[in-house]
C-alpha positions in Angstrom: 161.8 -130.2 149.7 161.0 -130.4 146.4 158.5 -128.3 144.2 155.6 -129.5 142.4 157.1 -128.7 139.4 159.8 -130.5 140.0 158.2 -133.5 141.7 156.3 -134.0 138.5 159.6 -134.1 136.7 160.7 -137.2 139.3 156.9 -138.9 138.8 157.9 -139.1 134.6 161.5 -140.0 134.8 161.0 -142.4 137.6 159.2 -146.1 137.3 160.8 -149.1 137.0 164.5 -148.3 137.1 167.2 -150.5 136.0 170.8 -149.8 135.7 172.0 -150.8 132.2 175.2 -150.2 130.5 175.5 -146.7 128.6 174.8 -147.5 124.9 177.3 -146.4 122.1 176.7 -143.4 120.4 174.7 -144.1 116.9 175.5 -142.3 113.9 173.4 -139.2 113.2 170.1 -140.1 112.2 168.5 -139.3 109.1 167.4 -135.7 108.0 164.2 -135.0 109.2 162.1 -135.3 105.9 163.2 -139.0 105.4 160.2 -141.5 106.1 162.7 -143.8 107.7 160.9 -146.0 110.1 160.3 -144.6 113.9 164.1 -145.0 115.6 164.7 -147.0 118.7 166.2 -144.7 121.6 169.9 -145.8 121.2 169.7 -144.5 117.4 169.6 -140.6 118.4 172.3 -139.4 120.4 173.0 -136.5 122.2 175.1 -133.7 120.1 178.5 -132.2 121.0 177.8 -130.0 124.1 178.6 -127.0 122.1 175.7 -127.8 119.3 173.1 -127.3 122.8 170.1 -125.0 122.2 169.1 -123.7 125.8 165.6 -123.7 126.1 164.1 -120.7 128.4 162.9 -121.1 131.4 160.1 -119.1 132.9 160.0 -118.4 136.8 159.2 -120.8 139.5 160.5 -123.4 136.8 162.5 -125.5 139.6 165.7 -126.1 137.2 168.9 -124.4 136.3 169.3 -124.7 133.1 167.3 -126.7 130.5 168.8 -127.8 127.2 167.6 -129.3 123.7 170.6 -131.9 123.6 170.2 -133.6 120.2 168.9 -133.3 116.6 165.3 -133.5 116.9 163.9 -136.5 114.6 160.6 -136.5 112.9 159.0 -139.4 113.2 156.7 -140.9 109.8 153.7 -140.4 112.3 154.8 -136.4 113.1 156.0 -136.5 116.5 159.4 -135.2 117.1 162.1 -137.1 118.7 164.5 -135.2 120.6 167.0 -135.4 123.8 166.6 -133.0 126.5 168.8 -132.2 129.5 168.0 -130.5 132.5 170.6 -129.2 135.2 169.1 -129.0 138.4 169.2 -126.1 141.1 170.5 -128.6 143.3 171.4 -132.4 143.8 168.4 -135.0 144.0 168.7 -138.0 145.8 168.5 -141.3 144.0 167.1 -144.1 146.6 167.5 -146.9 143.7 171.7 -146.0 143.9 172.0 -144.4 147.1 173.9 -141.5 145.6 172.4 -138.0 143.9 172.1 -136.5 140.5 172.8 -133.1 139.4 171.0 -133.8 136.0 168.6 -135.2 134.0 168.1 -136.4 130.3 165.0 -137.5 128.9 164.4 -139.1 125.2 160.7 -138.1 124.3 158.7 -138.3 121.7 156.4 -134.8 121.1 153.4 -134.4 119.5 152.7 -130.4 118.0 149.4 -131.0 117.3 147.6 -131.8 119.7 150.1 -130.5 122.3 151.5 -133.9 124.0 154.3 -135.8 124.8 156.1 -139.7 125.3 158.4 -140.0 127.5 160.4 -142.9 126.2 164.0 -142.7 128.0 165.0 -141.3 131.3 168.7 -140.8 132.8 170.0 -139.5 135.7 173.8 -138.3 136.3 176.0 -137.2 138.9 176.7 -134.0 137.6 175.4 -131.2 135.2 175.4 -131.3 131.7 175.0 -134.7 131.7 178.4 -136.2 133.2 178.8 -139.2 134.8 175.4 -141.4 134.6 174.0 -142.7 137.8 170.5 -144.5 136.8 169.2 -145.2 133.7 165.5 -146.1 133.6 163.8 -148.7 132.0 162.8 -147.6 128.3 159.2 -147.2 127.7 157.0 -148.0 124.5 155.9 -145.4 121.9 152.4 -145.8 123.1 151.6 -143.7 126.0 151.6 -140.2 124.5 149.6 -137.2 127.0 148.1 -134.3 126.8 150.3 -130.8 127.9 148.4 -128.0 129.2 149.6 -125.0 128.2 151.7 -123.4 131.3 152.6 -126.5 133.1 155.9 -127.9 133.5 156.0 -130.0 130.2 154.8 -127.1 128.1 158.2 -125.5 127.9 159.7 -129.2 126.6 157.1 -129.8 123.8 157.5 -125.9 122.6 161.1 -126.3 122.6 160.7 -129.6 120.6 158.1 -128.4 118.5 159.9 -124.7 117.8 157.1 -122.7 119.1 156.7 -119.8 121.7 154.1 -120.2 124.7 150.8 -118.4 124.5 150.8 -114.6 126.3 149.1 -114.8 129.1 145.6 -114.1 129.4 144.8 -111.3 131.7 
C-alpha cells in the first residue's frame, strides 16, 4: 500500500503518459546569471552520478534516497530549473507498461518566492539512480506553477532547489 506522501508523488508524475524515445543529452546549459531565454526540458540534462547532491529526507518521507540530479538553471523569470531523482523504498507498479520502477526523475521548475513549484517532466525507470527508463510522461507547459506548504512532501524539493533549510518546527 502506498503512503500519502508517496501517492501524491504518483498524482504529479502521473497524467497522460506516453512512451517516447530518451532524448540525447544537451550540452550544459548556460551559467545561471545569463538571461538566456527559459530552456525546453531536453536542454538540461542530468549530471555525472558522482556530481549528485543528496537532498535530506525527513521521517515518514516514503523514499530512499532523494537526489538534486542536475545543474539547477535560473530561469529570466526566477524560478529554478533543476532535475531531481528519487529512489524508492521499494518497486511501484507501472499499469501503462505492465512492469515496475525503482525510481523516479522529475524536471521542475521552482519558485523561491512565493514557495511553489511546475512540474514539467516526469520519468520512471526500472531501477535506482535512474537506470533503465520504463515511462516517460508527457511534458507539461511552464504554466501551471502551485503553491508548497511548508512540511508537505514537495517542500523538501523546492528547498533543495531553492538552497534553503525548512522552518523549525513550531511547538
Amino acid at each position: 500500500m502506498l503512503g500519502p506522501r508517496l501517492a501524491v508523488l504518483l498524482v504529479l508524475l502521473s497524467g497522460c503518459a506516453a512512451v517516447t524515445p530518451t532524448p540525447v543529452p544537451a550540452p550544459e546549459p548556460a551559467p545561471a546569471a545569463s538571461a538566456a531565454p527559459v530552456a525546453a526540458p531536453q536542454a538540461l540534462s542530468f549530471a555525472p552520478r558522482r556530481e549528485w547532491r543528496r537532498i535530506p529526507l525527513t521521517r515518514g518521507a516514503r523514499m530512499a534516497e532523494a537526489f538534486i540530479a542536475s545543474p539547477t538553471m535560473t530561469n529570466p523569470d526566477g524560478t529554478r530549473r533543476v532535475w531531481m531523482v528519487i529512489n524508492l523504498l521499494e518497486p511501484i507498479r507501472l499499469p501503462e507498461t505492465g512492469g515496475y520502477a525503482r525510481s523516479a526523475a522529475y524536471l521542475a521548475d521552482f519558485r523561491c518566492d512565493p514557495h511553489a513549484w511546475n512540474p514539467i517532466q516526469g520519468v520512471w525507470y526500472t531501477q535506482r539512480d535512474a537506470v533503465g527508463e520504463a515511462l516517460r510522461e508527457q511534458e507539461r507547459g511552464p504554466g501551471g506553477i502551485r503553491d508548497v506548504g511548508e512540511g508537505t512532501f514537495v517542500d523538501l524539493f523546492v528547498n533543495a532547489a531553492c538552497g534553503t533549510t525548512p522552518a523549525r518546527p513550531r511547538r
